[in-house]
N, C-alpha and C positions, 0 to 999 in steps of 0.2 A: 806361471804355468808349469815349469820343471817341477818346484815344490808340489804343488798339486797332485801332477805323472808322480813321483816319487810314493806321494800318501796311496794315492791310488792303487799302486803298485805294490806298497807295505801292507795293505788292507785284504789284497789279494793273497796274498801269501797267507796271511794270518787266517782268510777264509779256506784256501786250498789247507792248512795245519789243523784246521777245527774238524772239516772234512771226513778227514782221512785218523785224525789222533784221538778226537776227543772224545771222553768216554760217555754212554749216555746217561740220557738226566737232565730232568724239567729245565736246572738252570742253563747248562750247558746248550741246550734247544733254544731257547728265550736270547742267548748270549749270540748265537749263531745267526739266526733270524734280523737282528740290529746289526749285522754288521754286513749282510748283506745286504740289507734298507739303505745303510752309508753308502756302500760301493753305487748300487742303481744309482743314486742323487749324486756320487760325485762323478760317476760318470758319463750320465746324460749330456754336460756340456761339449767334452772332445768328441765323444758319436754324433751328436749332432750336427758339428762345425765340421767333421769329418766329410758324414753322407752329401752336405752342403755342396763340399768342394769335390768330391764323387762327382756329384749332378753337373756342375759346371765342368769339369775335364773332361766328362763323358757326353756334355750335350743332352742327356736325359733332362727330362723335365721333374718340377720338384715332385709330381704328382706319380710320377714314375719308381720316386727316389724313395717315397714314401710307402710303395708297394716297397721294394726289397727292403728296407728298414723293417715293415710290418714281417715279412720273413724269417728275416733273423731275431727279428724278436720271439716269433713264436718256434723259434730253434730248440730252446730250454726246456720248454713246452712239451714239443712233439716228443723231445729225448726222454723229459720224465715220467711222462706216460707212456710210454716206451716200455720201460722198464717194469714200472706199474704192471700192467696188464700179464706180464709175465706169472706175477701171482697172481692163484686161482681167487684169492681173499680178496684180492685188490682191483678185479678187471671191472667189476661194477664202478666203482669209484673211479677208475682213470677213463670209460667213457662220459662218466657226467660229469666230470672234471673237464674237459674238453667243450662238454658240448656248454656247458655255463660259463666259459672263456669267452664266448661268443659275446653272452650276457654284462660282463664287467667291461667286453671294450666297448659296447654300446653305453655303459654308464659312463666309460671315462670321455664319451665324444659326445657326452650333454656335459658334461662337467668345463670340456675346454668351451664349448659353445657360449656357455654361458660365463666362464672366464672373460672370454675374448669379446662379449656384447653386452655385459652388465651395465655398460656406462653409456649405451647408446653403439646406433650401425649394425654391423651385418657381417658374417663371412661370403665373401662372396665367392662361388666355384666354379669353375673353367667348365662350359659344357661340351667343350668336343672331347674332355679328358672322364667326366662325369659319365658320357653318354655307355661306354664301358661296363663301369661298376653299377648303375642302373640298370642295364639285361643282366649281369650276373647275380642282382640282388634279386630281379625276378625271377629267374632260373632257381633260385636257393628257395625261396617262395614255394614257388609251385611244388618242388620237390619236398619239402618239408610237408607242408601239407596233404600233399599224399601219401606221404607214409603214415603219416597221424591218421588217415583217412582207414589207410590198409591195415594199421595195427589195431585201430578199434573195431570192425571188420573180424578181421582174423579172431580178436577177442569173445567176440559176440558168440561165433560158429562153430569154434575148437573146444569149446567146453572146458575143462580145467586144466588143458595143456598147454606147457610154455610156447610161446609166441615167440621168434627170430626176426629179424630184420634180413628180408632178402637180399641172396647174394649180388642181385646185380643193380642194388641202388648202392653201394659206395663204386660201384664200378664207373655208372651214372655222372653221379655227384664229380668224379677225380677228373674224367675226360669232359664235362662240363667248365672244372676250373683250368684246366690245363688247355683247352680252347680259348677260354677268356686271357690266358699267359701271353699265347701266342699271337692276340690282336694287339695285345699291348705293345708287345716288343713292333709292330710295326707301326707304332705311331710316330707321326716325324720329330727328329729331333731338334733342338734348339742348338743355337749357336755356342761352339765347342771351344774351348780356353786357349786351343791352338786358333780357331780360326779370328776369335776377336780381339789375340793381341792380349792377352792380361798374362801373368806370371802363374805358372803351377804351382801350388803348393802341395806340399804332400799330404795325401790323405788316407794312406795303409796304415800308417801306424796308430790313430787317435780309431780309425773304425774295427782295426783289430782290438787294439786297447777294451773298445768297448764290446765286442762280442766273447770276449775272454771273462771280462767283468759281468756281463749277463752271463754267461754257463755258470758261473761260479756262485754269483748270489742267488741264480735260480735253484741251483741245490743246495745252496745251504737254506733257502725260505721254504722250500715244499721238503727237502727234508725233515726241518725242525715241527713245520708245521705234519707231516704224515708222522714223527715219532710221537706227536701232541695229541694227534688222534688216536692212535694206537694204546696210549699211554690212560687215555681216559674212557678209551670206548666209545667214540664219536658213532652216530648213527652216519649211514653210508651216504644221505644228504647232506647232512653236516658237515663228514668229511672231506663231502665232493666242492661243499661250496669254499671249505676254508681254506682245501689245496689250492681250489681252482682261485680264490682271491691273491693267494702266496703266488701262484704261479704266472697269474695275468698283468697284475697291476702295476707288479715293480719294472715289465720290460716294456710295456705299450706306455707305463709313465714316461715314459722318453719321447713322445709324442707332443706330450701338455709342457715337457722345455723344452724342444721343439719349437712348440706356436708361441709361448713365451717370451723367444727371441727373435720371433720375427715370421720362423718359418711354417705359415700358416697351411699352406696349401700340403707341406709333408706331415705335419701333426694330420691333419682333420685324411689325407690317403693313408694311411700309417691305422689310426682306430677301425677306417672303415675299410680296408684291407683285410684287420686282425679280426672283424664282427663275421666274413665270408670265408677266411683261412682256415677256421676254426671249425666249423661245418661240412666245408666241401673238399677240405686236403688233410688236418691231421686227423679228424672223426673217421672219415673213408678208410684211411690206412690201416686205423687199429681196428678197424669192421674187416678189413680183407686177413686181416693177421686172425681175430677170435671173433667167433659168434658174437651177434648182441641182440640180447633178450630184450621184445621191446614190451617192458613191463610199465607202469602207470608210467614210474619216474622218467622213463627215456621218451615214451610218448609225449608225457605234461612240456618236456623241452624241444620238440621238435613243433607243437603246438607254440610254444611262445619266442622261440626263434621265429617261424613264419609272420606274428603277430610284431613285435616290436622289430623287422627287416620293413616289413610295412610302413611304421611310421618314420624310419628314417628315411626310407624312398620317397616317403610321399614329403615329408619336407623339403626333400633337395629336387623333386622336380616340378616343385609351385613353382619357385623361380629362380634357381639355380643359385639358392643364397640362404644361409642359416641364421636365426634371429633366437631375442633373447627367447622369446616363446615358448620355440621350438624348442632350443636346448633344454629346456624343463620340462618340456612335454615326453621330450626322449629320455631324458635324466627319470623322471617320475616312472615311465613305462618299464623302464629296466630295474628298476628298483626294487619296485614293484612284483614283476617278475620274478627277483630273487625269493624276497619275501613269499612268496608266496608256493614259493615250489620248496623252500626250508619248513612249509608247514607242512606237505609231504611227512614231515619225517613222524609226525604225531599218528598215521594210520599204521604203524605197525611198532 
């Protein structure tokens, strides 16, 4: 374990040195990108074990536990598009970046499903913990398709002028999730490490370890990947989708080793966390910070956000249990999805 914290820790460094020194250039890009693929995979297992023992010292339930993991995972996230949107070039690409984050954690939560039921059985989900994230999925629903409603609408009657996204659906959208935050926090806790007699172990340092190592490989994979677009002239689809895969996959992958070792109920709140975070808290933000034009591209994903919230909702409240099926049916929809909004990129 020390060895490992060590490599961990030498790999960090070497990514913080590429960072900040290295000069640019295709290889250097490509060089940077693998080595924060390394850091995500080698350090999914101490965040994990980490949040674990989070949950149990704090009493939180894992479902709980897998909300703030989904948080700090979309930390990198919110901060790189962040920055993004600052440039007038780049504000297109850091909201559909965002908003197709949505998209790739719904891929990665048919991907564990079907991990974890390939061989037979079921995930099965807590429905007083479910009941929750089922009203905020419809809330996100309902909301998404009325803007799709009001932007095509607005399109129709404006004649050749650009169309915005009004000011007070990210208003909407933020005090909708920050509603949902706050039933959370009152749900009752589980039996806490003090009161059942087990040993504390420490768990600041493996969950810092790990949130240093996600900021870190997050910019070095959406960096390498936004110099890679820049570098070749990606279309602003393409762009969007290849940040947005640099940016989503490598910190919500901490989810599928997660469930991989056991902890199923914080992988599967963890993906579907990161499918409603991505829509109703870090999209809002960058909407209340710059305009957002709601041009085909932003419509086509607010139309297939609503559509694939759909079918995960409707899986998880047939019977509060995920099957091999489903997972493919989810996996195929978002997929799907993507593909299909990359072909966007062919009408201009």
């Amino acid at each position: 374990m020390i060895k490992n914290k060590m490599l961990i820790i030498a790999l960090m460094g070497a990514g913080v040195a590429l960072s900040l020194f290295s000069p640019e250039g295709v290889p250097f890009s490509v060089l940077s990108m693998l080595v924060g693929l390394v850091i995500v995979v080698l350090i999914g297992e101490p965040m994990v074990e980490g949040l674990r023992e989070f949950s149990v010292q704090t009493g939180l339930s894992a479902h709980v536990t897998g909300i703030i993991s989904s948080l700090a995972s979309n930390l990198p996230e919110g901060v790189m598009t962040g920055f993004m949107i600052l440039s007038p070039s780049l504000r297109e690409v850091a909201i559909l970046t965002v908003m197709l984050a949505s998209a790739f954690n719904g891929l990665l939560l048919g991907i564990l499903v079907i991990m974890l039921t390939y061989k037979g059985g079921a995930i099965e989900l807590p429905k007083k913990a479910m009941e929750l994230d089922i009203e905020i999925m419809r809330i996100a629903i309902a909301l998404c398709t009325i803007v799709f409603g009001t932007g095509v609408i607005l399109h129709l009657f404006s004649g050749d002028g650009a169309v915005f996204l009004p000011r007070e659906i990210p208003i909407f959208l933020l005090l909708a999730y920050i509603g949902y935050l706050l039933f959370i926090s009152r749900m009752p806790k589980e039996e806490s490490v003090e009161e059942s007699g087990h040993e504390a172990s420490g768990w600041i340092a493996p969950v810092a370890l790990g949130l240093v190592g996600i900021l870190i490989s997050a910019a070095l994979i959406s960096g390498s990947a936004e110099y890679l677009v820049h570098m070749f002239d990606l279309h602003v689809v393409i762009a969007a989708t290849l940040i947005g895969l640099a940016g989503s996959i490598p910190e919500h992958g901490l989810a599928l080793i997660g469930a991989n070792k056991g902890h199923v109920e914080m992988g599967v709140s963890n993906l579907l966390s990161g499918i409603i975070q991505s829509i109703m808290l870090i999209f809002p933000i960058l909407a209340l910070i710059v305009p957002v034009q709601l041009d085909g591209y932003v419509l086509y994903q607010f139309m297939a956000i609503a559509v694939t919230l759909w079918i995960v909702k409707k899986a998880i409240i047939d019977d509060n249990r995920l099957t091999l099926d489903e997972g493919l049916s989810i996996l195929a929809i978002h997929t799907l999805g993507i593909l299909l909004f990359d072909e966007l990129s062919l009408l201009i």
